[in-house]
C-alpha positions as CSV (number, residue, x, y, z in Angstrom):
1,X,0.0,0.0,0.0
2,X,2.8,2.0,1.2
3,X,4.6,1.8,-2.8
4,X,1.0,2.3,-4.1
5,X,1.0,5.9,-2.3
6,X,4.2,6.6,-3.3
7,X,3.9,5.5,-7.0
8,X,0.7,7.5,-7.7
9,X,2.5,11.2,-5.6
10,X,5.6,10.4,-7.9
11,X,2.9,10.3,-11.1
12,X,1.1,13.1,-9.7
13,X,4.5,15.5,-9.4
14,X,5.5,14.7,-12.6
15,X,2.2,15.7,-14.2
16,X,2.4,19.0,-12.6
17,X,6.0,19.7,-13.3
18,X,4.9,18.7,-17.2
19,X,2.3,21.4,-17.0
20,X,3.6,24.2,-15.0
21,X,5.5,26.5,-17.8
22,X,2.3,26.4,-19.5
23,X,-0.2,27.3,-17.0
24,X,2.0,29.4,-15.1
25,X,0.1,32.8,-16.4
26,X,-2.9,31.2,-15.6
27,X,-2.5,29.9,-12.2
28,X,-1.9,33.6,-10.7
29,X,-4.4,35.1,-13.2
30,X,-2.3,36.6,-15.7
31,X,-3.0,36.7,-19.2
32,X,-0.6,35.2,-21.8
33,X,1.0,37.8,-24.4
34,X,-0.9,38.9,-27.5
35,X,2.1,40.0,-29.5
36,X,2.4,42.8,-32.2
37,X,1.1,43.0,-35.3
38,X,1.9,45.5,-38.4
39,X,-0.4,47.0,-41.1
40,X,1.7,48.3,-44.5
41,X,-0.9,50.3,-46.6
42,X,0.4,51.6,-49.7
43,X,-1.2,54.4,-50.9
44,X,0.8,55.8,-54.0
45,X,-0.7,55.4,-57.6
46,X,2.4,54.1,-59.6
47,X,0.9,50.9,-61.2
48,X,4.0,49.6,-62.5
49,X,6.2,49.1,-59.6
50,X,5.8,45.9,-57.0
51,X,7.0,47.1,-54.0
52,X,8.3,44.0,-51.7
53,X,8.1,44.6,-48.0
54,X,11.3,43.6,-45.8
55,X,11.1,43.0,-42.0
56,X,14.6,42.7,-40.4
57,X,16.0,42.2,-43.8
58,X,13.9,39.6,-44.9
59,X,11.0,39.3,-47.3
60,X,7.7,39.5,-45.9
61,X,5.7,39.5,-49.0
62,X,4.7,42.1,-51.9
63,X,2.4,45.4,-52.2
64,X,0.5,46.5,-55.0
65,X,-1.5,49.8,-54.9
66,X,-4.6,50.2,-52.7
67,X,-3.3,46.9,-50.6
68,X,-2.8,46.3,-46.8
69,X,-1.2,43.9,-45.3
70,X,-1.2,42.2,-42.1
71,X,2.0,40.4,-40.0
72,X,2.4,39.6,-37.1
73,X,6.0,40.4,-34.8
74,X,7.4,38.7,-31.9
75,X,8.2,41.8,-29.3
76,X,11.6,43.9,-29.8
77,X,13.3,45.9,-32.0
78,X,12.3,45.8,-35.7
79,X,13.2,47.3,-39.1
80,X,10.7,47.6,-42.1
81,X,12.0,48.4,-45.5
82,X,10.3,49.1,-48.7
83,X,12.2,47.9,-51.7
84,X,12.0,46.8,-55.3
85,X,13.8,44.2,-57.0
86,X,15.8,43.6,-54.3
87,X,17.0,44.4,-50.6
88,X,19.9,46.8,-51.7
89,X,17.3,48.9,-53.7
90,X,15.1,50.1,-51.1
91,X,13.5,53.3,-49.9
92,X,13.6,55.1,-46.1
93,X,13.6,52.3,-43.2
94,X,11.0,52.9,-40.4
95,X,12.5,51.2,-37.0
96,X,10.0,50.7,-34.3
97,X,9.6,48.3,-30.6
98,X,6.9,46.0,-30.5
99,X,5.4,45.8,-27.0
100,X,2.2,43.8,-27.4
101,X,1.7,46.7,-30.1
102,X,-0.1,47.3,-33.2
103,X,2.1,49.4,-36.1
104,X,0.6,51.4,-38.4
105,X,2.3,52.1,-41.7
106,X,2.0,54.0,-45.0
107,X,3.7,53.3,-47.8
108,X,4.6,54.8,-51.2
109,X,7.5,53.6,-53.9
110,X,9.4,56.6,-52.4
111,X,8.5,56.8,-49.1
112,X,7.6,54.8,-45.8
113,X,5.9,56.7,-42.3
114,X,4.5,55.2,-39.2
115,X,1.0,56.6,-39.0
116,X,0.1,55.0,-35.5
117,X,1.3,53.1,-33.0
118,X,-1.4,51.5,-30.2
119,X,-1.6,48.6,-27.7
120,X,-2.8,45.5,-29.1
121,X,-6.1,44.6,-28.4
122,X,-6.6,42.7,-25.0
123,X,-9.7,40.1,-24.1
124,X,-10.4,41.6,-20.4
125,X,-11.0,45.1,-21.2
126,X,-10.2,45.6,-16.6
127,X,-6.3,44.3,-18.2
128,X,-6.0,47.9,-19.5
129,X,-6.9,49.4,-16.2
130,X,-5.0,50.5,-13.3
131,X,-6.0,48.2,-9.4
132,X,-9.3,50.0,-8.4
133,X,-9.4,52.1,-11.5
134,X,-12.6,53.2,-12.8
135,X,-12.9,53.3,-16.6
136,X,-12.9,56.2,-18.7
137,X,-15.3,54.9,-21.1
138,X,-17.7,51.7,-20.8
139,X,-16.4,48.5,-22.8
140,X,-17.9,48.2,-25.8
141,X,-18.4,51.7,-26.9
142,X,-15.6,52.4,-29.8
143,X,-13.7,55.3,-29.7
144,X,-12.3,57.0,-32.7
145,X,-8.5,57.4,-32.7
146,X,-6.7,60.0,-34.2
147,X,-6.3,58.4,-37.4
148,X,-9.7,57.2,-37.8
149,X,-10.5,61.0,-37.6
150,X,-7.8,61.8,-39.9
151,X,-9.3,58.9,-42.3
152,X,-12.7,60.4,-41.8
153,X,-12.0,64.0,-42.8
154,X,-9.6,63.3,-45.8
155,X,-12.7,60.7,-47.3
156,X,-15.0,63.4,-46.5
157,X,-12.8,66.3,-48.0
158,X,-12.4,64.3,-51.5
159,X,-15.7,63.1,-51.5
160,X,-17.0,66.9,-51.3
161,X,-14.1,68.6,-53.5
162,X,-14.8,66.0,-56.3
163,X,-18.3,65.4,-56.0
164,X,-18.8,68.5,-59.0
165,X,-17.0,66.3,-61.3
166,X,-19.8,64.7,-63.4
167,X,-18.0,62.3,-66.5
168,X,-15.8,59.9,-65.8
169,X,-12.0,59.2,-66.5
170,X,-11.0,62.9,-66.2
171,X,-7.4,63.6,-65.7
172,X,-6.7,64.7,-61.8
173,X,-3.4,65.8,-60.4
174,X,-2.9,65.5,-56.8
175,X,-0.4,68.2,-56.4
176,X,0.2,69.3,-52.8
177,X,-1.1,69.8,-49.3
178,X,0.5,72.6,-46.9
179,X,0.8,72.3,-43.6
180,X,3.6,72.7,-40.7
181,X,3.8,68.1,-39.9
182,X,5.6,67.5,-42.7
183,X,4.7,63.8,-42.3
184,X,0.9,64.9,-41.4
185,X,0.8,66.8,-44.8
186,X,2.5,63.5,-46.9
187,X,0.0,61.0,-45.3
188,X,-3.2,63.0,-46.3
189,X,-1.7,63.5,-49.9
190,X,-1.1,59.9,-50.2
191,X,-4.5,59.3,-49.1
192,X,-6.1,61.6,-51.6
193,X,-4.2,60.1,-54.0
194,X,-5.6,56.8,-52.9
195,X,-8.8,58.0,-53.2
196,X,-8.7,59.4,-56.6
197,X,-6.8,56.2,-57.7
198,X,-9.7,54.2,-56.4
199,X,-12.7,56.8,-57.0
200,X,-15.9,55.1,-59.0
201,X,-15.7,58.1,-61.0
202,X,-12.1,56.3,-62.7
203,X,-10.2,59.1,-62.6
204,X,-7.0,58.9,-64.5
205,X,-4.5,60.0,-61.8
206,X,-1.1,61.7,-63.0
207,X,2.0,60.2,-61.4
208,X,3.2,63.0,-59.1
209,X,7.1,62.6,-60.2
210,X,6.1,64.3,-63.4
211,X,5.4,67.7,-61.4
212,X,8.5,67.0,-59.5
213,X,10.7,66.6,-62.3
214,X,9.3,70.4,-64.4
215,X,9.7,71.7,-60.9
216,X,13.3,70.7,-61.1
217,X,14.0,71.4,-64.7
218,X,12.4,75.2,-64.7
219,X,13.3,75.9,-61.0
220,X,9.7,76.1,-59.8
221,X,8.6,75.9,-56.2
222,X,6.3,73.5,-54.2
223,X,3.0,75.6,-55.0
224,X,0.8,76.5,-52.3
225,X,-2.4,76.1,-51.7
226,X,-3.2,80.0,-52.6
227,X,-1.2,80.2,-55.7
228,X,-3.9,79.6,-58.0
229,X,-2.2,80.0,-61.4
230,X,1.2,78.2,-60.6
231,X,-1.3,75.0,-59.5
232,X,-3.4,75.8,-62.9
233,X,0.0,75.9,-64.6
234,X,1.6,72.9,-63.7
235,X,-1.3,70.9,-64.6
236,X,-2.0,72.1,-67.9
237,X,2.0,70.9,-68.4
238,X,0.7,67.5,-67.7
239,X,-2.6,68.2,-69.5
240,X,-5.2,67.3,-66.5
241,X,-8.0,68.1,-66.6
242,X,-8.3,69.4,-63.0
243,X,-6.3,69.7,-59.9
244,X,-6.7,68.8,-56.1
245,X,-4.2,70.6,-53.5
246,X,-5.1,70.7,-50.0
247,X,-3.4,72.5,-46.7
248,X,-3.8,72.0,-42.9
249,X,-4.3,74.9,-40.4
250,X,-5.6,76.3,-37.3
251,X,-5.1,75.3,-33.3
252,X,-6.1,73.2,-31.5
253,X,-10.0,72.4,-31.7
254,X,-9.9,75.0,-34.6
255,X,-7.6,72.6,-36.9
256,X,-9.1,72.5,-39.9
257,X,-8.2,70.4,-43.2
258,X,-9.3,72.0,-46.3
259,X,-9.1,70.6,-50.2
260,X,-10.5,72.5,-53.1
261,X,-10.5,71.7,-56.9
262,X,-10.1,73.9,-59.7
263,X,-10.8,73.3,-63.2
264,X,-7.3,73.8,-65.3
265,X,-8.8,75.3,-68.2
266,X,-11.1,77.9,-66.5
267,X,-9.9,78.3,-63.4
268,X,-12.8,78.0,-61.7
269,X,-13.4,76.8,-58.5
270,X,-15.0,73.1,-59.2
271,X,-15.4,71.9,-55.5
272,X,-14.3,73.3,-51.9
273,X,-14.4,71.1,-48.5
274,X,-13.4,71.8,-44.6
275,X,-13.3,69.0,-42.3
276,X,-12.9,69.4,-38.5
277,X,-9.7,67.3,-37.3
């Protein structure tokens, strides 16, 4: 009887040894990691590049325009790199820490910005909250983050700005938005550009290299979203038949994203839009 005992403690320690460094989290009521997770958009218009996305130096898959894509990341440092045919050829590198994190990311064939950067999402919504703590907002009520109001206002502003434009397949140029975020500014041209890339109405978007490079050859500034003729001018060089520009202003509550059209030939003011940010 005495062996019996003893053989079926010895079974029973063994078991629990087995299982302990898997139900450690759970035994004192922690929750196991969810990791981190990225999402590449890319948003430019050039049709005839595949961009190929590198994590850490290796090959995580391609983009085309208008696609997102999903990947998960174990926690730590990380690189992300946009190339083309290869590693070597690539464009900026965006280094982030993954911290049970999601990354946001934006991509063009020349470019490559980290839009946002949130906790992942947990299970027990009382996880997020400090012993005691009272939440700020019930569970279960969705609240819009910055970029889903950024989103919002840029869809809305285009929507507005282009609505004017009856036929279909008219050239557009996307030329500029002004503001003082540099990166702010990029991300909502990119979008537009999206947009009008996208649009029902099949726009036939110009590639905006083609600006860049008569900007370089005649010396001609970025034009602003005031200067009227130099935006009529630029895209009558590129023979579209209208052109978008935006800008960004104001303080605060006050900030204010605004995107008109104008008709290249006439110069008149096709559509005008101001979205709350």
């Amino acid at each position: 009887m005495i062996k019996k005992n003893r053989a079926v403690k010895t079974a029973f320690l063994c078991l629990f040894l087995a299982v302990l460094p898997y139900g450690t989290f759970s035994l004192f009521g922690a929750s196991k990691s969810k990791g981190s997770e990225i999402i590449v958009r890319r948003v430019d218009s050039n049709q005839l590049i595949r961009l190929r996305l590198y994590l850490d130096g290796k090959s995580i898959g391609t983009l085309k325009v208008g696609n997102t894509m999903n990947y998960k990341v174990k926690n730590g440092y990380h690189t992300l790199r946009v190339g083309f045919d290869d590693y070597y050829r690539s464009t900026e590198v965006a280094q982030f820490t993954a911290n049970n994190s999601v990354h946001v990311f934006s991509v063009t064939d020349t470019s490559i910005v980290l839009v946002n950067e949130e906790p992942a999402a947990v299970d027990n919504f009382s996880q997020l909250m400090p012993q005691g703590a009272a939440p700020a907002v019930e569970p279960g009520i969705e609240v819009e983050s910055e970029t889903t109001i950024i989103d919002n206002a840029v869809r809305a502003a285009f929507d507005k700005s282009t609505k004017p434009i009856r036929k279909r397949g008219r050239k557009i140029a996307v030329i500029n938005v002004d503001g003082d975020n540099i990166h702010e500014s990029n991300f909502v041209l990119e979008e537009l550009t999206f947009l009008a890339v996208n649009s029902p109405k099949k726009f036939l978007v110009i590639d905006r290299r083609l600006f860049d490079a008569y900007r370089a050859k005649n010396s001609i500034g970025v034009p602003s979203y005031e200067n009227d003729f130099l935006l009529r001018y630029l895209g009558s060089l590129v023979e579209a038949d209208y052109v978008l520009t935006g800008r960004i202003d104001g303080p605060g509550d006050l900030r204010r994203l605004r995107v008109k059209c104008l008709d290249v030939d006439t110069g008149a003011l096709v559509g005008d839009s101001s979205e709350k940010l």
